[in-house]
C-alpha positions in Angstrom: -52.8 -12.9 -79.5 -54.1 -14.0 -82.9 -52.5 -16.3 -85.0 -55.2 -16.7 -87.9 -53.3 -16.2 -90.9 -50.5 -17.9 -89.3 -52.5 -21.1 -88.8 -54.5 -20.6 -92.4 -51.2 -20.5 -94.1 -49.7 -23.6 -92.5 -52.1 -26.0 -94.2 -50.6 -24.8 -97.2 -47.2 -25.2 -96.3 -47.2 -28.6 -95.4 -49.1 -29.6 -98.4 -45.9 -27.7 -100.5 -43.0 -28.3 -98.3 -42.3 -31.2 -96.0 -41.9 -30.3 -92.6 -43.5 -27.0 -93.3 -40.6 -25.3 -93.3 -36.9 -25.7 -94.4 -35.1 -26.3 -91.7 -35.9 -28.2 -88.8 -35.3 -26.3 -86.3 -38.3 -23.8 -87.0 -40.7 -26.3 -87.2 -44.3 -26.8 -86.1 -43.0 -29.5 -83.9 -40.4 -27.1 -82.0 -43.6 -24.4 -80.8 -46.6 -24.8 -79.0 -50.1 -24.8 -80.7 -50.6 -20.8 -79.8 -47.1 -19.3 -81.5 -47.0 -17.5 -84.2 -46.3 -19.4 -87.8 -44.7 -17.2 -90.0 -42.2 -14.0 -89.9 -42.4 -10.9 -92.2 -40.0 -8.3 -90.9 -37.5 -7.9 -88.8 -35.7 -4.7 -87.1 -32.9 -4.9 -84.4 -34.1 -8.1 -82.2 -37.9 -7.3 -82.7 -39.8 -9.1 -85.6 -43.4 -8.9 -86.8 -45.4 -12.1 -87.7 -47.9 -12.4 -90.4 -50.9 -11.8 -87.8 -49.1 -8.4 -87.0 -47.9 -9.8 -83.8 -44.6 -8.2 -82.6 -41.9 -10.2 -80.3 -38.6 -9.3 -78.7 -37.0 -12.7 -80.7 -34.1 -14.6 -78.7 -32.2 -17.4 -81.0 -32.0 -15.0 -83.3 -31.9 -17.3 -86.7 -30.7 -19.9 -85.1 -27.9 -17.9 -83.7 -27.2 -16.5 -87.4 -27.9 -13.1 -86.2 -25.5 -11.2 -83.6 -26.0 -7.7 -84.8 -29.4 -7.4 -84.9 -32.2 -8.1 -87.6 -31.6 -5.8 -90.8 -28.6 -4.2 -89.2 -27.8 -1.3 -91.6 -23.8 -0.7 -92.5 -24.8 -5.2 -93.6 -27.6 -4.1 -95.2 -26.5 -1.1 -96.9 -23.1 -3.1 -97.9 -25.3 -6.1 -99.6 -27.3 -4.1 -101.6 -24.6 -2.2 -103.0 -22.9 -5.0 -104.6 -26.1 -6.1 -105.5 -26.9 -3.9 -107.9 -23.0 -4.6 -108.8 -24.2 -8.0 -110.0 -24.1 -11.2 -107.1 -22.1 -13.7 -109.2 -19.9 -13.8 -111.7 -18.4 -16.4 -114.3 -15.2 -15.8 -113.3 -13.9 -15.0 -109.2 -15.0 -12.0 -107.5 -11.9 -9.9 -105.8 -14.2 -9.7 -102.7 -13.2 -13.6 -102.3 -9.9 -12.6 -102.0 -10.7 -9.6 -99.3 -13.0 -11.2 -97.7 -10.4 -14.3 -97.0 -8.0 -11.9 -96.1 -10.1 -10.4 -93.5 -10.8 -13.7 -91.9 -7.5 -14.6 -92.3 -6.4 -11.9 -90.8 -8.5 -12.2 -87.8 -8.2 -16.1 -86.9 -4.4 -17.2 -85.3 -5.1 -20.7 -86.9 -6.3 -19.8 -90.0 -3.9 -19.1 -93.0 -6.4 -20.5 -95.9 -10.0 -20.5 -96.1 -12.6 -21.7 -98.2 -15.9 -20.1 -98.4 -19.5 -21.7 -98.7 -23.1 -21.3 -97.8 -24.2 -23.2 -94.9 -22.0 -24.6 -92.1 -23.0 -28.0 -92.8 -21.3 -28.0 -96.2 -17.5 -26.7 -94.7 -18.4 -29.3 -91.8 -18.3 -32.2 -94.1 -15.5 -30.6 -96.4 -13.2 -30.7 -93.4 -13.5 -34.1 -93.0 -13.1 -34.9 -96.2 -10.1 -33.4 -96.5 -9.1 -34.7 -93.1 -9.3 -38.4 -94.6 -7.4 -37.4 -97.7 -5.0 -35.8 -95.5 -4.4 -38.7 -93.3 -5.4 -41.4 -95.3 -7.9 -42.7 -92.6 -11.7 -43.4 -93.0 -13.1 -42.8 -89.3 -14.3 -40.1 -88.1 -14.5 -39.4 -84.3 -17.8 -37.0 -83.0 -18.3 -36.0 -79.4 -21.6 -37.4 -78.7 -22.7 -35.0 -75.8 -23.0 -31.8 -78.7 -26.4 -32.1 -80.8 -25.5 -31.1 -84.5 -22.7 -31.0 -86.9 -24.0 -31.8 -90.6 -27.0 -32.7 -92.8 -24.6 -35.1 -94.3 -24.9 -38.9 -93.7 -21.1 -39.0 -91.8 -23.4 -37.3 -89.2 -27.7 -37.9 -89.7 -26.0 -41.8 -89.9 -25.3 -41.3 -86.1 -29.1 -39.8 -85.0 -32.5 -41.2 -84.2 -33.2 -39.8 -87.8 -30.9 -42.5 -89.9 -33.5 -43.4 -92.0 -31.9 -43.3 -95.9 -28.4 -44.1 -94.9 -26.8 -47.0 -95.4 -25.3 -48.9 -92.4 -21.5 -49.2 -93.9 -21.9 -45.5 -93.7 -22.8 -45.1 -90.2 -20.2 -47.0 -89.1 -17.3 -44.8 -90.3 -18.3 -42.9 -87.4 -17.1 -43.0 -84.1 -18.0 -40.6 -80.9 -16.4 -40.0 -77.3 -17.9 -38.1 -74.3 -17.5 -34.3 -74.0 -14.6 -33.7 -70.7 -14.1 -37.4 -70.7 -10.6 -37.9 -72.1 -10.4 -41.5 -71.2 -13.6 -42.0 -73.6 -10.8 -40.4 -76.4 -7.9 -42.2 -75.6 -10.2 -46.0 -75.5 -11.4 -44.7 -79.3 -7.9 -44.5 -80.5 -6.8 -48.0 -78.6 -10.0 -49.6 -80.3 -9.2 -47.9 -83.7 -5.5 -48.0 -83.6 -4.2 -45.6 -86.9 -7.8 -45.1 -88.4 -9.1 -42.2 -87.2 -8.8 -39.2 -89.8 -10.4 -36.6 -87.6 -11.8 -35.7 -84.2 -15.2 -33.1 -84.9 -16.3 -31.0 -82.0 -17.8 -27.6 -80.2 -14.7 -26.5 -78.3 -18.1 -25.5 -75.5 -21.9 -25.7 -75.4 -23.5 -24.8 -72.0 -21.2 -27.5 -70.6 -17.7 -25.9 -70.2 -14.2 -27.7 -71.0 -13.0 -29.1 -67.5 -9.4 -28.0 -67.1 -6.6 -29.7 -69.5 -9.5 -31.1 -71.7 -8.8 -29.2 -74.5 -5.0 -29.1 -73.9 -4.7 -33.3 -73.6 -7.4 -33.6 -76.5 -5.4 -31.7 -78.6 -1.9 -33.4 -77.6 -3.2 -36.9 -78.5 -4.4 -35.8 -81.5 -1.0 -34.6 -82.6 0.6 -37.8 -80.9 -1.6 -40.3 -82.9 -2.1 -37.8 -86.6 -5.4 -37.1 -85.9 -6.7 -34.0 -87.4 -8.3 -31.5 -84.8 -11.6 -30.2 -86.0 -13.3 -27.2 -84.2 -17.1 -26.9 -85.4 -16.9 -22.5 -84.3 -20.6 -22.2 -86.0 -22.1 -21.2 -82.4 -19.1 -20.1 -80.4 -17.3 -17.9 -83.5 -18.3 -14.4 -82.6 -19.9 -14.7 -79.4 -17.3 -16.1 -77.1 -14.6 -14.2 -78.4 -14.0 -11.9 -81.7 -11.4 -14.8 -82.7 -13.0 -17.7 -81.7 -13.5 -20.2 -78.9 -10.5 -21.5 -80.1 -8.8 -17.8 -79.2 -10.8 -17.8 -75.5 -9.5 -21.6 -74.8 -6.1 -21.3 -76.1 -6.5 -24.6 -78.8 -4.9 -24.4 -81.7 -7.0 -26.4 -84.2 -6.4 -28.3 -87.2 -9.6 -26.6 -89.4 -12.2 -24.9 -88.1 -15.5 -24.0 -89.6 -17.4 -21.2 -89.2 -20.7 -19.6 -90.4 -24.0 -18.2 -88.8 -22.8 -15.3 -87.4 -20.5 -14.7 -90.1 -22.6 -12.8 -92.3 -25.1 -11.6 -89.8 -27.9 -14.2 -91.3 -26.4 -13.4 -94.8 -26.3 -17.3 -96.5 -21.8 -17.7 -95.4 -19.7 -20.0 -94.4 -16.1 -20.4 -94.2 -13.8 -23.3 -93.9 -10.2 -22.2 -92.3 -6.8 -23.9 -91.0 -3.3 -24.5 -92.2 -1.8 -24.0 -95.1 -0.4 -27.4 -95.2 -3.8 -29.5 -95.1 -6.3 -26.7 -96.8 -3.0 -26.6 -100.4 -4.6 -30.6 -100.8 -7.9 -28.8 -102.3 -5.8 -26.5 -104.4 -3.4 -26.1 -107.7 0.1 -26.0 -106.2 0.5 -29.5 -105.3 1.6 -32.3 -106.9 -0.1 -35.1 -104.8 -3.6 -36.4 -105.2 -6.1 -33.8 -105.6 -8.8 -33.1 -103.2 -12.2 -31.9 -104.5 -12.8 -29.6 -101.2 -15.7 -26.9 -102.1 -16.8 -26.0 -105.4 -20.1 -25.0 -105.1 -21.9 -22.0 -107.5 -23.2 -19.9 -104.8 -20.8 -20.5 -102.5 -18.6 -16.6 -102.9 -21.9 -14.9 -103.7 -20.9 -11.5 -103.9 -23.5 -9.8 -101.5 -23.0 -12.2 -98.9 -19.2 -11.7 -99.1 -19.4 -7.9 -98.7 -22.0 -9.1 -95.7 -19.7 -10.7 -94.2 -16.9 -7.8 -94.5 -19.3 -5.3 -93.1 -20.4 -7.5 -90.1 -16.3 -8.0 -89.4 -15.9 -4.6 -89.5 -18.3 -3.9 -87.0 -17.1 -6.2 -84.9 -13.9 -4.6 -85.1 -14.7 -1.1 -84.2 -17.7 -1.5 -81.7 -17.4 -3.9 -78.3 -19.8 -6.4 -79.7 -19.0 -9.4 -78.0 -18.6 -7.1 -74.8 -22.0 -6.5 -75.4 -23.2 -10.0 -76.0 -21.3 -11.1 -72.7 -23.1 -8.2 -70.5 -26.7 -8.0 -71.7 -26.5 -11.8 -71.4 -25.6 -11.9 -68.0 -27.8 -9.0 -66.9 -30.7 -11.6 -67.7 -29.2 -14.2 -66.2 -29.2 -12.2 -63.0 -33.0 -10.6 -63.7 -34.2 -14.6 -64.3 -32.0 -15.7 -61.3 -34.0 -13.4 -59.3 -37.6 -14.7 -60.2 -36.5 -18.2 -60.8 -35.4 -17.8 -57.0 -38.6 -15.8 -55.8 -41.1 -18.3 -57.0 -38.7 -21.5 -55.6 -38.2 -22.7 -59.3 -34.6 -23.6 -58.9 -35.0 -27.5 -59.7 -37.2 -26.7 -62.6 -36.5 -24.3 -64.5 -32.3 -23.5 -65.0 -30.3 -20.9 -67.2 -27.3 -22.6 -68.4 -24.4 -21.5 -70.4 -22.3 -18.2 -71.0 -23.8 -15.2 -71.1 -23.4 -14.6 -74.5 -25.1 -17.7 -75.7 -27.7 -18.9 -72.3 -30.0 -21.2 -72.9 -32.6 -22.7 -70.6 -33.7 -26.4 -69.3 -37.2 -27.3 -68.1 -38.1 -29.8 -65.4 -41.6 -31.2 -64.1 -42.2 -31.4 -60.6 -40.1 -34.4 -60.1 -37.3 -32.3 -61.5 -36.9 -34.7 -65.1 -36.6 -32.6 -68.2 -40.2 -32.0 -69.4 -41.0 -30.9 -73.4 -44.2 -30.4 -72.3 -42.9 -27.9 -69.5 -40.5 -26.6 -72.3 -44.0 -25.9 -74.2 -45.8 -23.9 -71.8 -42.9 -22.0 -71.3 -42.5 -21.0 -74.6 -46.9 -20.6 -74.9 -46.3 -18.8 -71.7 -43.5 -16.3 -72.9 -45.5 -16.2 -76.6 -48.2 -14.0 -74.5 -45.8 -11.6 -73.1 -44.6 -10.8 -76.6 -41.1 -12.9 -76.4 -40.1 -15.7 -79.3 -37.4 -17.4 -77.1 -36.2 -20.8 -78.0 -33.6 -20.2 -76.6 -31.7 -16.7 -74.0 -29.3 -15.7 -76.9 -28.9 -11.9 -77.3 -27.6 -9.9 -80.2 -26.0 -6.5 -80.1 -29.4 -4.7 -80.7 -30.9 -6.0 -77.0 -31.1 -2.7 -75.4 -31.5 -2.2 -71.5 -35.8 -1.9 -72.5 -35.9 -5.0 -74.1 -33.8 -6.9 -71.6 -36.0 -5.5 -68.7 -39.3 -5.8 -70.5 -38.1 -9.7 -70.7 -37.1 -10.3 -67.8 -40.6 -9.3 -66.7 -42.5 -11.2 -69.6 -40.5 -14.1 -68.3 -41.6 -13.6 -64.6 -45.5 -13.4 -65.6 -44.6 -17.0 -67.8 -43.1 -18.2 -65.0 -45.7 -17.4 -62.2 -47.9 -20.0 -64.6 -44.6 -22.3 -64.9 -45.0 -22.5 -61.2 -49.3 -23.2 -60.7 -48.8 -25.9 -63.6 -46.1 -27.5 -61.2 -49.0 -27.4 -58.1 -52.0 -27.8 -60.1 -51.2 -30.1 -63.2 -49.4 -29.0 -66.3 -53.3 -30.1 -68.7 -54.8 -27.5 -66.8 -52.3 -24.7 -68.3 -51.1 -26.4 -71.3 -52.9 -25.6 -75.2 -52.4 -28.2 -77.7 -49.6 -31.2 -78.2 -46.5 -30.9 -76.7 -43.0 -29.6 -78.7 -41.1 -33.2 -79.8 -37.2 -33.4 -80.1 -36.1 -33.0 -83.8 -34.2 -36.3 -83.5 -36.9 -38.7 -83.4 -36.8 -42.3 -85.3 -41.0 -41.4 -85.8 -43.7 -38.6 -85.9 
């Protein structure tokens, strides 16, 4: 493929914007030297790069996008309150409809709060947690790799430059299925922990009566439970992870596929904790959200469009079975070519994602790149195995053979020496203390 314009125009946006792009994740550093730079269009889960390039894309925005790229009623119900004007000086009544909905369709949720990016409800729920409890620290499980831009969170990483120490600290963390790692956290911190923050599942799955015991200590000790639902709301289940696993959070935030890439997010829980940010109180008031953009109109009837279609078509059905139909096509070649300790499908089917291994079976960024260069040449942008509703059987098939050929060089880098197959620097983890 050619990536000229691609690799003209990223001189450029370097020079204007640091990183290159705005968010991390979509960096430089993340793809190989051959990938393409820069998207112009997207339709259903094919986009076109500036080259004129076209992929089958997998990630999907960051896992923004479960209908599909450009999806039409979402489209068609954006633009129409568009031209109705986007925001106003005074509430719009899609606020209240569009709470309603949510409302309506999360068992824990009987407020919400909306904003536009998930870090932003992230940190407002444990702000409101320590107002709520009166407690400063703030308990993370260490095994799941984002929750915030803010520094109760960056103040944890590899990347705490800018943050001051007495901030870090306020943060605590425990091991995913390790409830003895919990319970030491509230022995050490007896009465000071305001919140626990966590992914109810990533690829790893809750061992049995995690969940259950987590959520009884927190209760036993007035610790706020705090589901980050950013990934696993709308692909596990229509109402949550928190719905699939039984848990009955304190708040829980959601976004990404909320809006179906539409700039939303959405802050719910009880009634009792979410009244602190309100006007029918009498104790001390909260500031929880208040942010300009945060009930843009088009983005709200976004978000009403992509609920409704959730609610009429088997979307997360659909998720689930094209997701496991690649697991099973990949399973097949990974099994053919004797790959099985080095390159792995992990995760449920409606969110897979993939680990690379060198021939001593370690995890391998460089591997991770000529996969990705590898896939790049059979027309696939695949960070990650995540569908959306628009991966028809062709697409899934026409991977799952683009990811065979990739593979089939995957397995002559393993024999012959990864430099021989290799273009360019490897990918780097975003969480890095240097360049």
């Amino acid at each position: 493929m050619n990536f000229d314009k691609s690799d003209n125009l990223r001189a450029k946006a370097h020079s204007l914007i640091p990183g290159g792009c705005h968010t991390y994740a979509k960096g430089d550093d993340q793809y190989p030297v051959l990938s393409p730079g820069f998207i112009v269009r997207g339709e259903g889960c094919h986009v076109w790069d500036i080259d004129g390039n076209e992929f089958i894309e997998y990630g999907m925005g960051l896992r923004a996008v479960t209908l599909g790229h450009a999806y039409p009623p979402v489209v068609a119900a954006a633009s129409r309150q568009m031209q109705l004007g986007n925001n106003y000086t005074r509430p719009s009544a899609l606020e209240v409809e569009c709470a309603e909905a949510l409302v309506d369709l999360i068992d824990g949720a009987e407020m919400v709060k909306f904003a536009k990016n998930g870090s932003d409800v992230t940190t407002a729920a444990v702000r409101l947690a320590r107002a709520y409890t009166g407690r400063d620290l703030v308990a993370i499980c260490a095994d799941q790799p984002f929750f915030s831009v803010d520094d109760w969170f960056i103040g944890t990483t590899a990347m705490d430059a800018g943050i001051p120490k007495t901030i870090s600290k306020l943060t605590v963390s425990f091991r995913f299925n390790d409830i003895d790692s919990v319970k030491v956290l509230f022995r050490q911190y007896p009465n000071q922990i305001a919140c626990i923050v966590m992914e109810a599942a990533t690829a790893a799955e809750p061992a049995e009566g995690f969940l259950a015991e987590l959520r009884r200590l927190c209760s036993e000790q007035g610790t706020l439970l705090i589901l980050d639902e950013m990934i696993t709301g709308f692909r596990w289940h229509l109402q949550g992870a928190q719905k699939y696993y039984g848990i009955d959070p304190d708040l829980s935030t959601f976004g990404k596929a909320l809006g179906n890439g539409f700039s939303i997010a959405a802050l719910a829980g009880k009634r009792e904790i979410m009244e602190r940010g309100g006007l029918t109180h009498k104790r001390e008031r909260v500031f929880l959200l208040s942010t300009t953009q945060g009930a843009e109109s088009h983005s709200l009837a976004a978000s009403l469009a992509t609920m409704k279609v959730y609610r009429e078509e088997k979307v997360v059905e659909r998720l689930w079975a094209s997701g496991e139909k690649l697991r099973q096509g990949i399973g097949k070649v990974i099994e053919e070519l004797r790959l099985q300790n080095h390159f792995q499908v992990l995760g449920k089917p409606c969110n897979l994602v993939y680990a690379t291994r060198d021939a001593d079976g370690n995890p391998s960024q460089p591997f991770r790149t000529l996969f990705l260069q590898e896939t790049i040449k059979q027309g696939l942008l695949m960070p990650s195995l995540v569908v959306s509703f628009s991966h028809g059987e062709k697409e899934l098939e026409r991977t799952i053979q683009g990811i065979g050929e990739a593979l089939v060089v995957y397995r002559k880098a393993l024999e012959d020496g990864i430099d021989k197959y290799l273009v360019g620097r490897s990918v780097q983890p975003v969480f890095r203390k240097y360049n």
